[in-house]
Backbone as CSV, one residue per row, in Angstrom:
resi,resn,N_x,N_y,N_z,CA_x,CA_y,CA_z,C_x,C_y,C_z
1,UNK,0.845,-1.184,0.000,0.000,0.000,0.000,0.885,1.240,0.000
2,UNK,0.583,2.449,-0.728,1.049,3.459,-0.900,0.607,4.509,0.657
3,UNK,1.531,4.936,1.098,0.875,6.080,2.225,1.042,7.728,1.849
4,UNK,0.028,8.002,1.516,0.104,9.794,1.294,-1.366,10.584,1.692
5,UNK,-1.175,11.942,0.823,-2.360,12.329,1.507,-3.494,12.539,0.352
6,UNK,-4.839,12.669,0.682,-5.610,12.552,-0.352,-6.338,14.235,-0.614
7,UNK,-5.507,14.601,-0.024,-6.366,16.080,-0.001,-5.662,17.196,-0.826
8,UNK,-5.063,16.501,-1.540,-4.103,17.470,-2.470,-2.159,17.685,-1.968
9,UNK,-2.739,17.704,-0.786,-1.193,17.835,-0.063,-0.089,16.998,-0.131
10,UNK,0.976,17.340,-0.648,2.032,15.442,-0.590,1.923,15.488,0.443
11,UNK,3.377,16.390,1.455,3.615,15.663,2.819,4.549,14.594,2.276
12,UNK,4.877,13.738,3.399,5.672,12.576,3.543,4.852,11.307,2.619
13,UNK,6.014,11.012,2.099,5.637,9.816,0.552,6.108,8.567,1.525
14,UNK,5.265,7.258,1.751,5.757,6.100,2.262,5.184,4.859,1.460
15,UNK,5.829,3.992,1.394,5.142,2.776,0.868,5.634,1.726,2.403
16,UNK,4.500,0.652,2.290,4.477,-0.445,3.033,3.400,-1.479,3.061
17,UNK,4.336,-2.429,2.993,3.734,-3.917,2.630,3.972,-5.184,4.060
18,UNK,3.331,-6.069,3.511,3.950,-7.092,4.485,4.256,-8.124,3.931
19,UNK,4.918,-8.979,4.635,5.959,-9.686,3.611,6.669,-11.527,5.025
20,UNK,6.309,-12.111,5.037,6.571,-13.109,6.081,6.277,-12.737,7.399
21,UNK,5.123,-12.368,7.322,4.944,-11.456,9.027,5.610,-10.593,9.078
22,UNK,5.848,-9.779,8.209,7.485,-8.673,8.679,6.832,-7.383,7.742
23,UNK,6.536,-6.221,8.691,5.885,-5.141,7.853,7.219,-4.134,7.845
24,UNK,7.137,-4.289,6.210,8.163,-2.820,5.758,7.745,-1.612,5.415
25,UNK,8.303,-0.781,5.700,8.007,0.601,5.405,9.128,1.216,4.731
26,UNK,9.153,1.868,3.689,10.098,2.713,3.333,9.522,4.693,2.849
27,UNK,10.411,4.805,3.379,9.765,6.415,3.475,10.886,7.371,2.691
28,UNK,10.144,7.906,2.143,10.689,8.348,1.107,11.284,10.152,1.761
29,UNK,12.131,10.813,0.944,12.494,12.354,1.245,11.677,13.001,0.821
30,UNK,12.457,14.337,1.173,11.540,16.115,0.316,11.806,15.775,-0.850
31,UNK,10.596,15.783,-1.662,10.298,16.108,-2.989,9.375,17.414,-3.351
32,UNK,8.946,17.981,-2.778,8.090,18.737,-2.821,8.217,20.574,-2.009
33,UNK,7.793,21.578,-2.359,7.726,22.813,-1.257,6.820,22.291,-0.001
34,UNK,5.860,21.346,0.347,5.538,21.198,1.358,6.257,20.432,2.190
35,UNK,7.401,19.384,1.554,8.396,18.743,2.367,9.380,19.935,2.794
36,UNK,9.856,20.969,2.290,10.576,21.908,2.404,10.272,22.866,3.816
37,UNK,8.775,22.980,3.665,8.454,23.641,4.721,8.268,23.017,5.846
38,UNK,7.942,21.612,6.457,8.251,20.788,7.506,9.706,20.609,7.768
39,UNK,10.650,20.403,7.079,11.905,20.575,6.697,12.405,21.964,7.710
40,UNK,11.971,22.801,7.600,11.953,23.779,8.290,11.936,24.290,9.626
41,UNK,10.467,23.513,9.999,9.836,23.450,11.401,10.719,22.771,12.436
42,UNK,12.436,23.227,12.494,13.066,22.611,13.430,13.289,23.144,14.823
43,UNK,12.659,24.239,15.028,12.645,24.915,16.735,11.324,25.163,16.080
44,UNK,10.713,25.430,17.445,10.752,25.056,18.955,10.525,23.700,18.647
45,UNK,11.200,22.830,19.423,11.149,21.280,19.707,10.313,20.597,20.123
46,UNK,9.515,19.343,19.716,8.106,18.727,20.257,8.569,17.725,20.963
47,UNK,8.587,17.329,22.053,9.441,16.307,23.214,10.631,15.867,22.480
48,UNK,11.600,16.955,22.454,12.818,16.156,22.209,13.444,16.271,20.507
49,UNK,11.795,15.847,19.823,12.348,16.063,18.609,12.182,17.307,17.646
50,UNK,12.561,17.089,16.360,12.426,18.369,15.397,10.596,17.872,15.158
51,UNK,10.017,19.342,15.203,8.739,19.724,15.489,8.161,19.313,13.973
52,UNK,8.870,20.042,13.046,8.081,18.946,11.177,8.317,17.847,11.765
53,UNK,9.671,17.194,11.781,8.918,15.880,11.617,8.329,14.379,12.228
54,UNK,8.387,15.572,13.595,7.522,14.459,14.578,5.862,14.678,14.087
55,UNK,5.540,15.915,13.726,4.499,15.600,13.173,4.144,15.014,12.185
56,UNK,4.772,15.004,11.189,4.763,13.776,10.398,4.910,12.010,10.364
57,UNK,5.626,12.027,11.722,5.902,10.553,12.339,4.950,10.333,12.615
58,UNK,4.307,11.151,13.470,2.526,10.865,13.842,1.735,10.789,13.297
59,UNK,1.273,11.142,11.895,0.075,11.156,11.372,0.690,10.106,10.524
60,UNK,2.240,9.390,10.059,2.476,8.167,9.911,2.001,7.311,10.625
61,UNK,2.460,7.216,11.751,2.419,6.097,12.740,0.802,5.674,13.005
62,UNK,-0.064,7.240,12.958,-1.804,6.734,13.058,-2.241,5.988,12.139
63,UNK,-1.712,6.491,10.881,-2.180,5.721,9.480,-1.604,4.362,9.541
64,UNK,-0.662,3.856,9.763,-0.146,2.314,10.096,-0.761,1.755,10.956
65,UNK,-1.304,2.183,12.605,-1.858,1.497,13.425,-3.392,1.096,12.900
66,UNK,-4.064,2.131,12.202,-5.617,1.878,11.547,-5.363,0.979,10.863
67,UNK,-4.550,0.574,9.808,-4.833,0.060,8.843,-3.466,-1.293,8.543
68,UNK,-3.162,-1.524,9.915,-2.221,-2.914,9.948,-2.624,-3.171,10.636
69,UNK,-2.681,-5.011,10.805,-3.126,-5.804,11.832,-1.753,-6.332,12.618
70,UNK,-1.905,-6.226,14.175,-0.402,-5.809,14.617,-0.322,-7.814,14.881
71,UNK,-1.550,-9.059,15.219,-1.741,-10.182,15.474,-0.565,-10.848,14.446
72,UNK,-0.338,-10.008,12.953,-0.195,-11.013,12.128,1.384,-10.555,11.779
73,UNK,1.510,-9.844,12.423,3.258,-9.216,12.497,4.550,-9.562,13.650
74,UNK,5.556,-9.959,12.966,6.375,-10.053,14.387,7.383,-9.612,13.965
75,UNK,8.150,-8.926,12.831,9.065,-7.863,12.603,8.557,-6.766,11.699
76,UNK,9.452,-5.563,12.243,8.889,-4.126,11.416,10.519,-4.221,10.619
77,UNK,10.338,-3.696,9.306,11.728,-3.062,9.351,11.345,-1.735,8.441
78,UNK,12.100,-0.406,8.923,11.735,0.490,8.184,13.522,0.990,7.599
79,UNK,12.873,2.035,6.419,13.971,2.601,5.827,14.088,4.132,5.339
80,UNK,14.279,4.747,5.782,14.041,6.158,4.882,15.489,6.792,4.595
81,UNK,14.928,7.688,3.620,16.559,7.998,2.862,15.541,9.736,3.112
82,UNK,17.015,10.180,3.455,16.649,12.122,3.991,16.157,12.387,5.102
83,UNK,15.248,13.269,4.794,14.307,13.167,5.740,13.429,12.376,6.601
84,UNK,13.078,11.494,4.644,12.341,9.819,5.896,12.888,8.874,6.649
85,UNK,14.447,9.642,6.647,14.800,8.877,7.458,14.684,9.363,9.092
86,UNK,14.483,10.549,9.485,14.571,11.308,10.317,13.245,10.939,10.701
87,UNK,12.172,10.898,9.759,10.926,10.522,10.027,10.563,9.546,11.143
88,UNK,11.194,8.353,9.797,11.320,7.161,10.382,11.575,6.819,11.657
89,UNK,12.990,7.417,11.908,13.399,7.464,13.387,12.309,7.883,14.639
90,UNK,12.012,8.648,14.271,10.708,9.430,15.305,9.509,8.270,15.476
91,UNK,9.067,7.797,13.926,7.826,7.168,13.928,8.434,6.051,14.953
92,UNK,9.506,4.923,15.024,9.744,4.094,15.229,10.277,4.334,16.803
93,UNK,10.496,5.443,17.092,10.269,6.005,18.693,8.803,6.181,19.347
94,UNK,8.086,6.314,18.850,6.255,6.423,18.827,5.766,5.031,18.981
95,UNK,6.285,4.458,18.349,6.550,2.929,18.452,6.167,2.143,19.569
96,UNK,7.539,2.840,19.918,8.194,1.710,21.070,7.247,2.199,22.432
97,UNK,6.829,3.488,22.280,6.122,3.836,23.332,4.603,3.189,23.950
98,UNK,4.332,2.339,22.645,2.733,1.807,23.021,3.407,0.438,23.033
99,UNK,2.244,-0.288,24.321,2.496,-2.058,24.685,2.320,-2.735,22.931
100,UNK,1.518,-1.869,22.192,1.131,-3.036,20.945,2.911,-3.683,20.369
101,UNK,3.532,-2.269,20.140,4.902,-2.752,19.381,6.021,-3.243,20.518
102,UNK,5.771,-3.247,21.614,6.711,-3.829,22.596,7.582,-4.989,22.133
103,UNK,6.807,-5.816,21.910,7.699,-7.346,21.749,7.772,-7.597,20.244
104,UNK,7.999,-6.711,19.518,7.925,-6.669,18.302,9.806,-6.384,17.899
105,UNK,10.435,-7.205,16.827,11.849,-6.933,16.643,11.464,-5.755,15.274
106,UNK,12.665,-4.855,15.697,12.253,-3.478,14.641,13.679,-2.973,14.376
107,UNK,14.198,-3.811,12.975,15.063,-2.629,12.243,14.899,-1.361,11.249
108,UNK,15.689,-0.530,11.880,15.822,0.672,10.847,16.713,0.812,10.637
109,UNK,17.118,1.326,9.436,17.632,2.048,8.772,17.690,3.280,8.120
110,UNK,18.951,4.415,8.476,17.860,5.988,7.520,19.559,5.837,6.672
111,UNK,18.810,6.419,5.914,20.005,6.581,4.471,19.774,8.343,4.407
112,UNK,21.358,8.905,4.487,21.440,9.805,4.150,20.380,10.972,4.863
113,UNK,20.146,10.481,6.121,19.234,11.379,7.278,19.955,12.316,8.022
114,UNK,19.369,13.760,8.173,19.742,14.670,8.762,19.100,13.889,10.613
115,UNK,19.754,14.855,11.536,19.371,14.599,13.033,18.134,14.840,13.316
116,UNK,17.499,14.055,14.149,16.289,14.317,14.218,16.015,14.853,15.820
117,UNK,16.560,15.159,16.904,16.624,15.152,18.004,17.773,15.240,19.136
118,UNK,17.645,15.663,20.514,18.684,15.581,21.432,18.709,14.497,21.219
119,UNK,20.290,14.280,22.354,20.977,13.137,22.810,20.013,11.873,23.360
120,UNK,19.267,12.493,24.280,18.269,11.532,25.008,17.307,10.696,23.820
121,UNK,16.790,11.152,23.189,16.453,11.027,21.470,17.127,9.738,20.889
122,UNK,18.520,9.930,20.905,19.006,9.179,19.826,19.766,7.639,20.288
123,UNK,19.099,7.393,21.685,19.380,6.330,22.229,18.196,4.835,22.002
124,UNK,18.414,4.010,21.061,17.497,3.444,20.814,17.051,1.688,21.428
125,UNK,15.522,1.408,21.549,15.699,0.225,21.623,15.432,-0.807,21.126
126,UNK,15.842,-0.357,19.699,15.928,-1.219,18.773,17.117,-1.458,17.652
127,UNK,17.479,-2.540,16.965,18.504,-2.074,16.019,18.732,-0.923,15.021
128,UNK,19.457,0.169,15.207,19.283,1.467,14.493,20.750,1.508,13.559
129,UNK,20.984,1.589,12.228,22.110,1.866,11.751,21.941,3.127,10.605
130,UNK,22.551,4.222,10.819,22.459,4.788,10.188,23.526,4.934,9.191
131,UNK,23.355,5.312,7.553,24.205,5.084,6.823,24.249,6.954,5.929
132,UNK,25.665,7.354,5.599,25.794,8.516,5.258,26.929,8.360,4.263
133,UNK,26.918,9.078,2.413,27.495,8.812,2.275,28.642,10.181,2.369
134,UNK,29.917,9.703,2.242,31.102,10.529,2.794,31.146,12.129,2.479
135,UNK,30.286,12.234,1.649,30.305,13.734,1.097,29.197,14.736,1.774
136,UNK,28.064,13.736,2.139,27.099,14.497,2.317,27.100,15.143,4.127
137,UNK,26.374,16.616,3.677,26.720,17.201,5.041,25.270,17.165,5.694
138,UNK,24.014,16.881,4.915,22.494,16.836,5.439,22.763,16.101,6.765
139,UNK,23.356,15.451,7.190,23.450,14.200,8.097,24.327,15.097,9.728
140,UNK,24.170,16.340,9.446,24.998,17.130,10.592,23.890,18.734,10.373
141,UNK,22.639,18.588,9.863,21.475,19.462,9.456,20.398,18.811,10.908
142,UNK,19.839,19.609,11.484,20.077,20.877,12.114,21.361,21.467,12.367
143,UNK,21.396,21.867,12.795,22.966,22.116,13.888,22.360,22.328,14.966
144,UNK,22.823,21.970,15.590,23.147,21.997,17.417,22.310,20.835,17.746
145,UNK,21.466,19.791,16.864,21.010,18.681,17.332,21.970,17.622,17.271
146,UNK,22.116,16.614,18.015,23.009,15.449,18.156,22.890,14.621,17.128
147,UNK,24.230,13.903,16.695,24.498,13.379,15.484,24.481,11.588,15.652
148,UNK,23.616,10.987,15.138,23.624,9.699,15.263,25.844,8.951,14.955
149,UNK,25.813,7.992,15.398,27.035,7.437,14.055,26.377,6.994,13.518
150,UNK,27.191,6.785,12.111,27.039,7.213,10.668,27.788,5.563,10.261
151,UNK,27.530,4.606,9.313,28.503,3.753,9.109,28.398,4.820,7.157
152,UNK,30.154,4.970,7.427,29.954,5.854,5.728,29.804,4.699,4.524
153,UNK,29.395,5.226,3.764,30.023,4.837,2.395,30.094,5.476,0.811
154,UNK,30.683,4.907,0.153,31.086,5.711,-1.482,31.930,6.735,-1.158
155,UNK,32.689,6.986,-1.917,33.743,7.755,-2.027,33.437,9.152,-2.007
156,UNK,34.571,10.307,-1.410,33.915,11.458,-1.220,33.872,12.819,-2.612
157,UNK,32.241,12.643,-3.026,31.721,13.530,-3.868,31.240,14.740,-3.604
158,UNK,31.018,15.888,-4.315,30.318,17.109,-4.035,28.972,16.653,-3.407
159,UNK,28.260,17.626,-2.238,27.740,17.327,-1.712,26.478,17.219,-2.257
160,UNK,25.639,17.854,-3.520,24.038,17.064,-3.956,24.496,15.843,-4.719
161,UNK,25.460,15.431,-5.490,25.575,14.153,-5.791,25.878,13.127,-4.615
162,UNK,26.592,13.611,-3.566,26.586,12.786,-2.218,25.216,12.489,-1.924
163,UNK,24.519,13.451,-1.548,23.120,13.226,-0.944,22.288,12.603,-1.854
164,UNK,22.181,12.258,-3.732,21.692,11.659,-4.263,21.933,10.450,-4.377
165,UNK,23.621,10.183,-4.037,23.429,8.877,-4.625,23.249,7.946,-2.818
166,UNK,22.615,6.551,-3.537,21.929,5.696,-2.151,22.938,4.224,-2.376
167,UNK,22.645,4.017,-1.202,23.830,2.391,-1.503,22.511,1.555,-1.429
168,UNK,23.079,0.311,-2.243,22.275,-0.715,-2.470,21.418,-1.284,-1.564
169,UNK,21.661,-1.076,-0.405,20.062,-1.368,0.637,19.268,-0.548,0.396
170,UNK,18.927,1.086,0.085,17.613,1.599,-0.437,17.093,1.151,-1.690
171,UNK,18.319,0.686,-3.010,17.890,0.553,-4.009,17.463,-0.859,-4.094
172,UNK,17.350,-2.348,-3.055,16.995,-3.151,-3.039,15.631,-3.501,-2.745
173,UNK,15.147,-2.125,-1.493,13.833,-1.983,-1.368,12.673,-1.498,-2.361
């Protein structure tokens, strides 16, 4: 299933399926002036995180709980590249906060994600790897928010071809 909005607005682009009991999500970046302007919304801070895109994690995370059955799932794995990955991170903190996803195993991955939050934020309890490749500086965007580690890769390019190009785990999804 495709996740967007029906009211004209993009917003955050996600797809997710399920697949051996194992619901994936991949969330896509700014494509759009309305991703630009959540993009934006990084003070004042909503518990911790950047204020776009915890709101966007949320009206993710509602649209997944309506419309997945949590009985028939026993791994999540999500992925976002940019922003969705920042997303991601948040949604998959929203997560962990309700008994439904408790005993649930949940990898993420953000490709090429700016910070999404303080320190307290970026401590996770689940498998989290974030991947950046060597050129790109989005991945230190905000400033003054705390910087996940980074496992790098590809060689170091000018920075919009850094931030475009993705290593073969986004392009496998």
């Amino acid at each position: 299933m495709k996740y967007g909005y029906e009211d004209g607005r993009r917003g955050t682009e996600a797809k997710f399926w399920t697949e051996n009991r194992t619901l994936k999500i991949k969330i896509y970046g700014s494509d759009s002036g309305e991703d630009w302007i959540t993009n934006l919304k990084a003070w004042p801070r909503k518990f911790g995180y950047h204020r776009g895109w915890y709101e966007e994690a949320k009206k993710l995370y509602i649209y997944i709980e309506k419309n997945i059955v949590l009985d028939e799932i026993a791994f999540v794995e999500v992925i976002g590249l940019s922003a969705g990955g920042a997303i991601g991170a948040i949604m998959c903190d929203l997560m962990f906060k309700t008994r439904a996803y408790m005993n649930l195993n949940v990898n993420l991955i953000t490709v090429n994600s700016p910070s999404h939050g303080n320190k307290k934020r970026m401590r996770k309890p689940y498998n989290y790897k974030a991947m950046a490749h060597r050129g790109d500086i989005v991945r230190h965007l905000p400033i003054l928010y705390s910087k996940p580690k980074v496992t790098k890769y590809g060689k170091f390019t000018w920075f919009w071809t850094a931030h475009n190009d993705t290593p073969e785990v986004w392009k496998q999804w």
